[in-house]
N, C-alpha and C positions, 0 to 999 in steps of 0.2 A: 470395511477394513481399516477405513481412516483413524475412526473411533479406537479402535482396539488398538491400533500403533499409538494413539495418542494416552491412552490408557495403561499401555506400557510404559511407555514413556512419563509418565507422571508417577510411577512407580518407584521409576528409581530416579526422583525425582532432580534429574538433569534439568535443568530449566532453560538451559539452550537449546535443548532436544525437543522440547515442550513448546516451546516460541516457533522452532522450527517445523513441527507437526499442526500448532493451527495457523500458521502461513500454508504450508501445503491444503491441509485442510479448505481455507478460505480458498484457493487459485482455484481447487476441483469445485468448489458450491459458483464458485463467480464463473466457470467455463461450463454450468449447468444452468445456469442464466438463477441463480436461487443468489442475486447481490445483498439481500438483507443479511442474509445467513455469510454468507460471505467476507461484509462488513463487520460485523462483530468478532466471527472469530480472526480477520486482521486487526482486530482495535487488542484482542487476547495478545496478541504476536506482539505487536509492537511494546503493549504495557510490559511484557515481560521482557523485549529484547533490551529496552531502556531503564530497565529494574538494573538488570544483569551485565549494564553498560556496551552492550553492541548496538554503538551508535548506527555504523552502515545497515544492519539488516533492519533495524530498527526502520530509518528512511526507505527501505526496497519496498517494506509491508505498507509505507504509508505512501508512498509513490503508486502501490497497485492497490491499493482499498480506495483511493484518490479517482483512479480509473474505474473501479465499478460503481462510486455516485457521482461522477461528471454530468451527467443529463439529469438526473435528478432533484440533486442538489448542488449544482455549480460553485457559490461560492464558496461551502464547506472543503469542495474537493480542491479549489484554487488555495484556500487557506491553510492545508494538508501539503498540498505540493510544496507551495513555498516554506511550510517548516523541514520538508525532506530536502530541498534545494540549500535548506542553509546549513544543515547537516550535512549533505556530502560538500559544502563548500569547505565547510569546516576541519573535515578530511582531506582534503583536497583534490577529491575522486571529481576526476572531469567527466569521467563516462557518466558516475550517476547523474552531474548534474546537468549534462546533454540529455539524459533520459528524461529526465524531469522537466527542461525547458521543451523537448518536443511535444510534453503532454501538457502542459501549461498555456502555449501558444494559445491553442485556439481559447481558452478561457481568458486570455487577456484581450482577445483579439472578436471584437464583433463583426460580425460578416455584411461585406460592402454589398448595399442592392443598386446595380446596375440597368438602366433604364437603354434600353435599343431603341433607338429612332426608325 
């Protein structure tokens, strides 16, 4: 069904509708555990949202394509964050860039190993 809305949507080619449909797109492949497929069509979303100048969704799509190769590929997703971070800086959307430092943390941050006597 995704396909066919997105298909429509390319039709009558809105291209904010079209950035908007493979972001949905990508959320239901990455909540299907399918993040390849996922990733790409967030990398579709974002090139178009920043074609078409919406900076904020542009950083949403790269804040959560950030999150499906975090284990994977760590420093790609930390290098991701922090362009979405400086984008909502740039906005000066606090929330996005609360979002973005919550999911960043642990990538800055290596995990302490605690020895019990």
């Amino acid at each position: 069904l995704l396909w066919s809305a997105l298909d429509i949507y390319s039709s009558t080619e809105d291209q904010q509708a079209i950035a908007e449909a493979y972001r949905v797109l990508a959320d239901t492949y990455h909540t299907l555990g399918q993040d390849k497929r996922a990733e790409s069509c967030y990398q579709k979303a974002i090139e178009t949202f920043l074609r078409y100048g919406n900076q904020r969704s542009a950083a949403g799509a790269m804040l959560n394509k950030a999150l499906t190769m975090k284990t994977e590929n760590p420093a790609e997703a930390r290098l991701l964050l922090e362009r979405a971070r400086e984008i909502f800086r740039q906005l000066n959307d606090k929330i996005g860039e609360a979002n973005v430092a919550i999911n960043l943390f642990p990538l800055e941050n290596k995990p302490v190993s605690v020895v019990l006597a």
